[in-house]
C-alpha positions as CSV (number, residue, x, y, z in Angstrom):
1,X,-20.8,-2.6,-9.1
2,X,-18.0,-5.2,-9.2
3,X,-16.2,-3.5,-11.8
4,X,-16.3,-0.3,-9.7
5,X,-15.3,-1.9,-6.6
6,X,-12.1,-3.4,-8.7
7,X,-11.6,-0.2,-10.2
8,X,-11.1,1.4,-6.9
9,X,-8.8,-1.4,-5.8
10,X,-6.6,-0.7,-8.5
11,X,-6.6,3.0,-8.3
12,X,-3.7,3.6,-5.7
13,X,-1.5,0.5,-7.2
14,X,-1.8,2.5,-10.6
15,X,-1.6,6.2,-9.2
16,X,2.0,5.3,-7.3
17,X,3.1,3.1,-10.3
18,X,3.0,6.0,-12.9
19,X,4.9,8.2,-9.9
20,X,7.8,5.6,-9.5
21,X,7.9,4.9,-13.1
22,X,8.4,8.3,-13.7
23,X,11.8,8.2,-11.4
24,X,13.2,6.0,-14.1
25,X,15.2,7.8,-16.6
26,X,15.4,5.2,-19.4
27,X,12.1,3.5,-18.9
28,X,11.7,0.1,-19.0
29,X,9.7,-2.4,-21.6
30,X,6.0,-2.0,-20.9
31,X,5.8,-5.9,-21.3
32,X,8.6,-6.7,-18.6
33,X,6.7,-3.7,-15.9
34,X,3.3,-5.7,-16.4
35,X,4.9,-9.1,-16.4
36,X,6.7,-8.0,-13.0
37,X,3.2,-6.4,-11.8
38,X,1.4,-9.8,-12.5
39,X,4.1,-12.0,-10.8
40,X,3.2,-9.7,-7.6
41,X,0.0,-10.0,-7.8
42,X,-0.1,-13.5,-8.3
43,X,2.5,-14.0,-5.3
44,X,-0.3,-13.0,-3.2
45,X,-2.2,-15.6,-2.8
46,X,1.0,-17.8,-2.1
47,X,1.5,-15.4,0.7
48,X,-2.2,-15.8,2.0
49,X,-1.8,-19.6,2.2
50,X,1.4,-19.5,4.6
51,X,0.3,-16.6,6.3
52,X,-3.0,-18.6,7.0
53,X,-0.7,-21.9,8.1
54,X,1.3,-19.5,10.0
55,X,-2.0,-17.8,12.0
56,X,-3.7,-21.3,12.2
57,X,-0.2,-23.0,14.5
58,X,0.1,-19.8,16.6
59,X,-3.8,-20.2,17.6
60,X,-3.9,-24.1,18.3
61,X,-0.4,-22.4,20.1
62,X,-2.4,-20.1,21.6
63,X,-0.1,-17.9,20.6
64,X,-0.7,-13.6,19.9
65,X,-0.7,-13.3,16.4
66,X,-0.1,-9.8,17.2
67,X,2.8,-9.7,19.3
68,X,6.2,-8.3,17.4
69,X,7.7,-11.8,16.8
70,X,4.5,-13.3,15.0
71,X,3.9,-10.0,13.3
72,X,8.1,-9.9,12.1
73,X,7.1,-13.4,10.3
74,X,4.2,-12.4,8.6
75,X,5.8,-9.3,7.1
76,X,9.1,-11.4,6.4
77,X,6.7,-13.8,4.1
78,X,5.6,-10.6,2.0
79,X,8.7,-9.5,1.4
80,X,10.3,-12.5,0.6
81,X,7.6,-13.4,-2.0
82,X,7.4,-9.9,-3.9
83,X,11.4,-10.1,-4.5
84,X,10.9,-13.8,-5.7
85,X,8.2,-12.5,-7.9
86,X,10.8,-9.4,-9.3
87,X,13.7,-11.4,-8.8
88,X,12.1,-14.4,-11.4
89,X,10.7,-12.5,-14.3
90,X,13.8,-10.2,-14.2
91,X,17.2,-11.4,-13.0
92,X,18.0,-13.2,-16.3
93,X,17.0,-10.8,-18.4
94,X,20.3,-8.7,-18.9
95,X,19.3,-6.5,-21.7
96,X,16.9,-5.0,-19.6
97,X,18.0,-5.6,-16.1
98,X,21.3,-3.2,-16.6
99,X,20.9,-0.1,-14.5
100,X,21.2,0.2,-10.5
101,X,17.9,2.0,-10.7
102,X,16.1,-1.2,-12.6
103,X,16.6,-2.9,-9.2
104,X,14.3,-0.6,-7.2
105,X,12.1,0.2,-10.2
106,X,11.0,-3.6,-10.5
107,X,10.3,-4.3,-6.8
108,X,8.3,-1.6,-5.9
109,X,6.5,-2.7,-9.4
110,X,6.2,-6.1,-7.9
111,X,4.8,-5.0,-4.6
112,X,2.3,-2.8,-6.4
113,X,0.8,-5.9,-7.9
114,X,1.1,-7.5,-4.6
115,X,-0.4,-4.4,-3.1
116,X,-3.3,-4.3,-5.7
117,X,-5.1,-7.3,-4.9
118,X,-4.7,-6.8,-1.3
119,X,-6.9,-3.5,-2.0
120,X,-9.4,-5.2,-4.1
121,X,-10.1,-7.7,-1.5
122,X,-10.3,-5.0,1.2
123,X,-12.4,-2.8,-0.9
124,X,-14.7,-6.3,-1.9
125,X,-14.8,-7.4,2.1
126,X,-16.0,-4.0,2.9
127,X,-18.8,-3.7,-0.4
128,X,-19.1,-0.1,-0.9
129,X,-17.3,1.7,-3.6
130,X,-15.8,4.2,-1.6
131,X,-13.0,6.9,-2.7
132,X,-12.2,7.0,1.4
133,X,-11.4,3.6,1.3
134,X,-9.1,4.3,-1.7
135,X,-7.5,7.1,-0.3
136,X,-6.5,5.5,3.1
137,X,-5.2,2.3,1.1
138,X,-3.1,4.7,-1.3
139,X,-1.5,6.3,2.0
140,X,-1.5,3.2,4.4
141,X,-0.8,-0.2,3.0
142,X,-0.1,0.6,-0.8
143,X,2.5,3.2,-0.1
144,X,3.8,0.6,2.9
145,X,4.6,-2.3,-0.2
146,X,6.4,0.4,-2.3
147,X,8.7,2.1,0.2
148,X,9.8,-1.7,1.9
149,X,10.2,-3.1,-1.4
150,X,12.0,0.2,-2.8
151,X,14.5,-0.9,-0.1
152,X,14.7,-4.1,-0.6
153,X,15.6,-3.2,-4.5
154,X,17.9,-0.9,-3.2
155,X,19.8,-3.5,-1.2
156,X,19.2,-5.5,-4.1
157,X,21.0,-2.9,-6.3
158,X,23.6,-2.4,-4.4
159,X,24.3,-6.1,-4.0
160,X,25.1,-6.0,-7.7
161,X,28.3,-4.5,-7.4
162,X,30.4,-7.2,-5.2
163,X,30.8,-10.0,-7.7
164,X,31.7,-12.2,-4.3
165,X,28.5,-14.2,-3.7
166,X,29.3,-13.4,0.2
167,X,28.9,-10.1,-0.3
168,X,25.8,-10.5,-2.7
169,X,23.8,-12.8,-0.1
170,X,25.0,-10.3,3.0
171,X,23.7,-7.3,1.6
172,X,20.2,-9.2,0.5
173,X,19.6,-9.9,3.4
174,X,20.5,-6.8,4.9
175,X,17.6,-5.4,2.8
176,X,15.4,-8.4,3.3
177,X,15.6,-7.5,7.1
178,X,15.3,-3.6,6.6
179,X,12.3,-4.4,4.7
180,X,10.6,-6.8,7.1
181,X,11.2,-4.6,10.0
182,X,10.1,-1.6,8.6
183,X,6.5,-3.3,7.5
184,X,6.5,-4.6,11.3
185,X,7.0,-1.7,12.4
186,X,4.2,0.2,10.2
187,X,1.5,-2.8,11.7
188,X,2.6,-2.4,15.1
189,X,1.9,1.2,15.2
190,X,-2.0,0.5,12.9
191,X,-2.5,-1.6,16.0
192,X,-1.3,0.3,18.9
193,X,-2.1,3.8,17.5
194,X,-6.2,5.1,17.6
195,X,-5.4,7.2,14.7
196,X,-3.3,7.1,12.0
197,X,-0.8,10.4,12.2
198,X,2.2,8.4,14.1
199,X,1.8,5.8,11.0
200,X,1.4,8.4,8.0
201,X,4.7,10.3,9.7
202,X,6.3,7.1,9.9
203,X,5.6,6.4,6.2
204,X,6.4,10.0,5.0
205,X,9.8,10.1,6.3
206,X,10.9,6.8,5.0
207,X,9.8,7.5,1.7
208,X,11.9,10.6,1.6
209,X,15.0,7.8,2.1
210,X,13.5,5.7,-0.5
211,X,13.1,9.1,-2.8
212,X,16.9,9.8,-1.7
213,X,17.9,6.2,-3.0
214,X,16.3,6.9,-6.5
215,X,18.1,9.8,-6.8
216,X,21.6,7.9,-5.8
217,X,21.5,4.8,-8.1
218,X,20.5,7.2,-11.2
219,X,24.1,8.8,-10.7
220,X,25.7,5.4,-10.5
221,X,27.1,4.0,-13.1
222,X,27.8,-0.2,-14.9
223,X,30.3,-1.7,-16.7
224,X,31.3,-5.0,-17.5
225,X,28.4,-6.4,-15.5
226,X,29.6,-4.9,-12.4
227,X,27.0,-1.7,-11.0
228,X,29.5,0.8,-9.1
229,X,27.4,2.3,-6.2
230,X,28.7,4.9,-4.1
């Protein structure tokens, strides 16, 4: 039973990794994509810990935990730790790391780890194998991780082609920020909605974007270490 239940966690982290992977024109080492998965998963429970520190002070606060501003910091601590988790395994690695499309590629790898054991917990807390439940996390929250991280790789990407370390840092955290808000803006409307249309439409159209930014960075072009986006 607990190999089914796992199995089913894994299912829509796997089903929208062979999708994105399948964007990528040269493909990239199979060791590097599972090192970069494992890094997300493992940033995880890193996340859980601050997000539980985080939860715990707004409640001896007596804080809402589910207004915007609390919600904003949350998602900021995801995003920030699945780029770490790219970001470390593959920044140094030039031989690999040396197409504007590498950028969103590892992210959304990254935030499918991420996203992976998130589903295995939710599908463990509710203890029925269920392909519902597997469904709703490969439409809702899985999708969610790919299309804010595909940003933040495409920020990421694009950051690549200023060699002024002003420019670099600006246009990080442009996409850190696009990132965050968009995953706010996803739980606010689980929260406020009764069903989930408004957040499925929400998701749909921004992956068209993130679909539109694949396509873009595979017609760019590097040379001498410098990625020309246009």
């Amino acid at each position: 039973m607990n190999y089914l239940l796992i199995i089913i966690g894994l299912l829509p982290s796997f089903a929208w990794l062979t999708f994105y992977l399948e964007e990528d024109p040269h493909p990239e080492p199979k060791k590097l994509i599972f090192y970069t998965f494992l890094a997300g998963a493992a940033s995880t429970f890193i996340v859980l810990g601050l997000q539980l520190l985080f939860s715990n002070w707004l409640a001896a606060k007596n804080l809402n935990q589910f207004a915007f501003l609390p919600m904003l910091v949350l998602a900021g601590i995801e995003e920030l730790f699945k780029f770490l988790a790219a970001y470390l395994v593959v920044s140094n690695n030039r031989k690999e790391f040396n197409e504007p499309i590498d950028a969103m590629i590892y992210m959304v790898v990254a935030a499918l780890g991420f996203a992976a054991v998130e589903n295995i917990a939710v599908v463990f807390k509710s203890g029925v194998p269920s392909i519902e439940t597997a469904s709703l996390r490969f439409i809702g929250a899985t999708l969610l991780h790919s299309i804010s991280s595909g940003l933040l790789g495409y920020y990421w990407a694009r950051s690549l082609s200023h060699y002024e370390i002003g420019q670099k840092i600006r246009l990080a955290l442009v996409g850190f920020l696009a990132a965050t808000l968009l995953h706010t803006i996803f739980n606010f409307l689980i929260i406020i909605s009764e069903h989930l249309v408004a957040p499925t439409i929400f998701l749909i159209i921004f992956a068209l974007f993130i679909l539109y930014d694949f396509e873009k960075l595979k017609r760019c072009k590097q040379t001498d270490n410098k990625i020309n986006i246009n």
